[in-house]
Residue frames relative to the residue before (quaternion, step in Angstrom):
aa qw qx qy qz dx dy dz
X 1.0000 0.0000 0.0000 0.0000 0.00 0.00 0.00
X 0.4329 -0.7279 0.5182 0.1194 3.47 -0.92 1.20
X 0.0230 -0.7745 0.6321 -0.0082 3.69 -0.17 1.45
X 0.2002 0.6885 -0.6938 -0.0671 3.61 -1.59 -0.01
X 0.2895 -0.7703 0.5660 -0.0498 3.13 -1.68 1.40
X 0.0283 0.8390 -0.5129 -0.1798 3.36 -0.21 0.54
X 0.1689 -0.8062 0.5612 -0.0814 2.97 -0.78 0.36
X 0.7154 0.5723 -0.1656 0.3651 3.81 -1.20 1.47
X 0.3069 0.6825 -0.3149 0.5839 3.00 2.52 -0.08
X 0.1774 0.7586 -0.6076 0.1543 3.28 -1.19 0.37
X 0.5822 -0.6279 0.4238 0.2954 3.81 -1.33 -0.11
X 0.1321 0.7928 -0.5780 0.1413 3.79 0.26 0.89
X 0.6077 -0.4988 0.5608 0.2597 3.37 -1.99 0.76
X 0.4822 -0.6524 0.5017 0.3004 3.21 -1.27 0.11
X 0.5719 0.5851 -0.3250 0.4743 2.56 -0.99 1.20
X 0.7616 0.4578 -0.0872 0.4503 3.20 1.68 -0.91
X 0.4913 -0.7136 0.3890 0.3132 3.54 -1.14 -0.27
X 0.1229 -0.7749 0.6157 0.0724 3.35 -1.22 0.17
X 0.1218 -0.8539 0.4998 0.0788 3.32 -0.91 0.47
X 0.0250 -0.8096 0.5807 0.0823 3.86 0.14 1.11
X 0.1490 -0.6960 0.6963 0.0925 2.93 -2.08 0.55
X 0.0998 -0.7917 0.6005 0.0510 3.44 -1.58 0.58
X 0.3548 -0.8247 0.4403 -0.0140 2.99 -0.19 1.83
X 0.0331 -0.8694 0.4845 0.0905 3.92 -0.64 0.53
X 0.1530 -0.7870 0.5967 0.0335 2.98 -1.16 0.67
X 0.8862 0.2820 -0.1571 0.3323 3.79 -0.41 0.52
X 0.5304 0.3319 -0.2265 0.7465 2.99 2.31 0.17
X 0.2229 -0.4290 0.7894 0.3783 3.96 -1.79 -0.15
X 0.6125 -0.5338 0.5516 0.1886 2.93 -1.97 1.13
X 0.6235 0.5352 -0.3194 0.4720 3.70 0.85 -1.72
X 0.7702 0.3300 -0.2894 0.4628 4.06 0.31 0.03
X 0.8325 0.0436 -0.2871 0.4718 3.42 1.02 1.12
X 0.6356 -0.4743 0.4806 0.3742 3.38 -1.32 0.02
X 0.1824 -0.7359 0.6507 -0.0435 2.88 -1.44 1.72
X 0.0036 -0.8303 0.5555 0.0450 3.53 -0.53 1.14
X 0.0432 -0.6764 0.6909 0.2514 3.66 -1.06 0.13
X 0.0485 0.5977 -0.7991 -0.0434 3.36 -2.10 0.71
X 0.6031 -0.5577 0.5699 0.0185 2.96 -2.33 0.63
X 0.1299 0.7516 -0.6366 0.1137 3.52 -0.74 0.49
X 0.2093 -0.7121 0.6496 -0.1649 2.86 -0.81 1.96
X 0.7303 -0.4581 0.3655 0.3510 3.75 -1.88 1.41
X 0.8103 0.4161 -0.0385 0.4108 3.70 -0.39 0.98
X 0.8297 0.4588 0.0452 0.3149 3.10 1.36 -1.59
X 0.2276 -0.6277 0.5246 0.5282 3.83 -0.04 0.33
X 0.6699 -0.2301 0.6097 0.3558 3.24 -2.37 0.31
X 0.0350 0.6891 -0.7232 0.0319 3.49 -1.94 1.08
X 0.6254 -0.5113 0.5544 0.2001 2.73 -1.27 0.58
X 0.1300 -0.8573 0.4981 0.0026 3.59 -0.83 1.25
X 0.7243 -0.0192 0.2173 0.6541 3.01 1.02 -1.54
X 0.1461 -0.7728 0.6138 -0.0689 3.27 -1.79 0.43
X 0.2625 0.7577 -0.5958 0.0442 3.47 -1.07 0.82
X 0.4243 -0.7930 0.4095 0.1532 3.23 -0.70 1.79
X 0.7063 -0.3558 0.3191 0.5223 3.87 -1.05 -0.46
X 0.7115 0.2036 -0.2328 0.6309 3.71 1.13 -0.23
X 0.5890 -0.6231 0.4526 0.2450 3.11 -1.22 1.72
X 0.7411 0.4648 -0.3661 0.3173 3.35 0.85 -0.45
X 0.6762 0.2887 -0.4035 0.5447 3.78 0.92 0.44
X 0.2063 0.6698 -0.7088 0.0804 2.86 -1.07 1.82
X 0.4352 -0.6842 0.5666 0.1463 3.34 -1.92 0.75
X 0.2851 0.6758 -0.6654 -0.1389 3.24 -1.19 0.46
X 0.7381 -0.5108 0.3163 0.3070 3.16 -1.90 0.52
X 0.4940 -0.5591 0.2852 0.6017 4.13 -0.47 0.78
X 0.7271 0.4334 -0.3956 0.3564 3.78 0.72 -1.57
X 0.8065 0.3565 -0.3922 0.2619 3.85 0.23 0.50
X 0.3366 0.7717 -0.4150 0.3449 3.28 1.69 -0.29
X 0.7578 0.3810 -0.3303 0.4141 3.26 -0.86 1.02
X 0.7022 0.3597 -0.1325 0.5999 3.53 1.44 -1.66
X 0.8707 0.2826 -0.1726 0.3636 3.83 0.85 -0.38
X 0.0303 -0.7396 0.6476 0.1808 4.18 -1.10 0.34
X 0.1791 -0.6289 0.7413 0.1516 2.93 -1.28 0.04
X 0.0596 0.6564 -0.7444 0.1071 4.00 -1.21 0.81
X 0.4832 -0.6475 0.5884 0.0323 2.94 -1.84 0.97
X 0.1896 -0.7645 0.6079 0.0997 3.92 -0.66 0.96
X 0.1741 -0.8808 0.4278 0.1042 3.48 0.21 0.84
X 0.3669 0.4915 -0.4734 0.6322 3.59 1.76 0.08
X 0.9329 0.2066 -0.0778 0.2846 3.07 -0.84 -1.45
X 0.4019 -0.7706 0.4813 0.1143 3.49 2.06 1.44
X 0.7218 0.2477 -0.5571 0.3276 3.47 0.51 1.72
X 0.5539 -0.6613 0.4665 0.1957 3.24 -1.54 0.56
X 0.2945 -0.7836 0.5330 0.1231 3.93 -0.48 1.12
X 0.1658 -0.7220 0.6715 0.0149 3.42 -1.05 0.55
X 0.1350 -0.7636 0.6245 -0.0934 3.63 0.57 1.41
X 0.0320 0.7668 -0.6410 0.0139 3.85 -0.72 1.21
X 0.0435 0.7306 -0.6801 -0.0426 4.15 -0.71 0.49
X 0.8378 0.2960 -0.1755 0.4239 3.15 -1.83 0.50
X 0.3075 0.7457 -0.5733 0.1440 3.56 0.95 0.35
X 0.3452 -0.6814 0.6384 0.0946 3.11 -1.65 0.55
X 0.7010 -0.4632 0.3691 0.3973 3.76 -1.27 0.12
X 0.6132 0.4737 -0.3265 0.5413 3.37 0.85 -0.72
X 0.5016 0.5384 -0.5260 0.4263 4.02 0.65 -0.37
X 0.3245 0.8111 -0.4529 0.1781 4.02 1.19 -0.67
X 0.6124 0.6095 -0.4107 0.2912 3.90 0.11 0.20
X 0.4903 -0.3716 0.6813 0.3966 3.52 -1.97 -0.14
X 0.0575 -0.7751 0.6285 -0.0292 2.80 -1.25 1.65
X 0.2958 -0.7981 0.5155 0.0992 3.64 -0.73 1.77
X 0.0531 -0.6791 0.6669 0.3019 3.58 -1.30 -0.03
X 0.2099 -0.8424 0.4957 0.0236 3.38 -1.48 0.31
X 0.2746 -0.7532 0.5712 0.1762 3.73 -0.14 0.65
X 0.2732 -0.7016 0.6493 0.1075 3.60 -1.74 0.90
X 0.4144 -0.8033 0.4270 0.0253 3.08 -0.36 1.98
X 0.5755 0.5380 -0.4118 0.4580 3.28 1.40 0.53
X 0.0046 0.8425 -0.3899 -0.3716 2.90 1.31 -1.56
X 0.3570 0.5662 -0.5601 0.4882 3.81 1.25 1.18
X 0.3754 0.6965 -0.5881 0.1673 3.74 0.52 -0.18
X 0.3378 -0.7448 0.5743 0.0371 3.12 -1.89 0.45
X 0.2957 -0.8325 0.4309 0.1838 3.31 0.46 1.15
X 0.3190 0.8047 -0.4096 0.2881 3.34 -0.49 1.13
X 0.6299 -0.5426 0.3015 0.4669 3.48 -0.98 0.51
X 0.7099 0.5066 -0.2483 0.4215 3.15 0.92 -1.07
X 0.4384 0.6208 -0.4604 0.4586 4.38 1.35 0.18
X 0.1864 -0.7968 0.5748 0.0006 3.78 -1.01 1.23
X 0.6095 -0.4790 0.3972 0.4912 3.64 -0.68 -0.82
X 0.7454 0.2360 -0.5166 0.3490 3.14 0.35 -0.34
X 0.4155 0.6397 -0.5055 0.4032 4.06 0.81 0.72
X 0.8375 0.2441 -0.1619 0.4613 3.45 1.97 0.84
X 0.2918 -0.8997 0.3238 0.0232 2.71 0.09 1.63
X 0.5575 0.5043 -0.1918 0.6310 4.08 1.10 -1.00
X 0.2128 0.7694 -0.6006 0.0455 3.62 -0.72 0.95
X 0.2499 -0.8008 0.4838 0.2493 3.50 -1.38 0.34
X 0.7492 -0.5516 0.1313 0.3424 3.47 -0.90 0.88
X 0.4640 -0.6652 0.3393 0.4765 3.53 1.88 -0.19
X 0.0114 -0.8167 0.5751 0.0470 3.13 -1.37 0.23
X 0.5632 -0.7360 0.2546 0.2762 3.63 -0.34 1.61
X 0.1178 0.7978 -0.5906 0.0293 3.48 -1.15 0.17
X 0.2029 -0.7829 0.5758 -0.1200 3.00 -0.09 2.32
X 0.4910 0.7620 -0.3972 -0.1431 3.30 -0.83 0.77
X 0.6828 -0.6599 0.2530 0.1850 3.53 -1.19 1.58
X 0.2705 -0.7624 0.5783 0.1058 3.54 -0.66 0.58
């Protein structure tokens, strides 16, 4: 059974950092796309970030590019979601998610249902 945990959400000023993590358990990370998205009061779930089976195709969304990374700890088979400079709008339950194919293409065009393995989310409140 295919667990993920994130973990690392929290309440920060703007301006500041956070650092999420998503821990697996019942899958190796290195054999699939790892995506994180956001879901704000109101809002559909988006798509934030992305890192495919090769480190070299990653996605991020336009409104974070620059302020976020995401990398992959293949020991410890979890996947980081390094966030700087956040802003109010960064305000959401952040999910990670595993592609149950593991052919996925990280990419603007990659949705939810292109993910199947979810974790329970983990808040991220921040104040201006």
């Amino acid at each position: 059974e295919v667990q993920l945990v994130e973990s690392g959400g929290g309440l920060v000023q703007a301006g500041g950092s956070l650092r999420l993590s998503c821990a697996a358990s019942g899958i190796t990370f290195d054999d699939y796309a790892i995506g994180w998205f956001r879901q704000a009061p109101g809002k559909e779930r988006e798509g934030v970030s992305c890192i495919g089976r090769s480190d070299g195709n990653i996605y991020y969304a336009d409104s974070v590019k620059g302020r976020f990374t995401i990398s992959r700890d293949s020991v410890g088979n979890t996947v980081y979601l390094q966030m700087n400079n956040l802003v109010p709008d960064d305000t959401a339950v952040y999910y990670c998610a595993a592609d149950p194919t593991g052919f996925l293409y990280c990419s603007a065009d990659m949705g939810v249902a292109d993910f199947d393995a979810w974790g329970q989310g983990t808040q991220v409140t921040v104040s201006s």
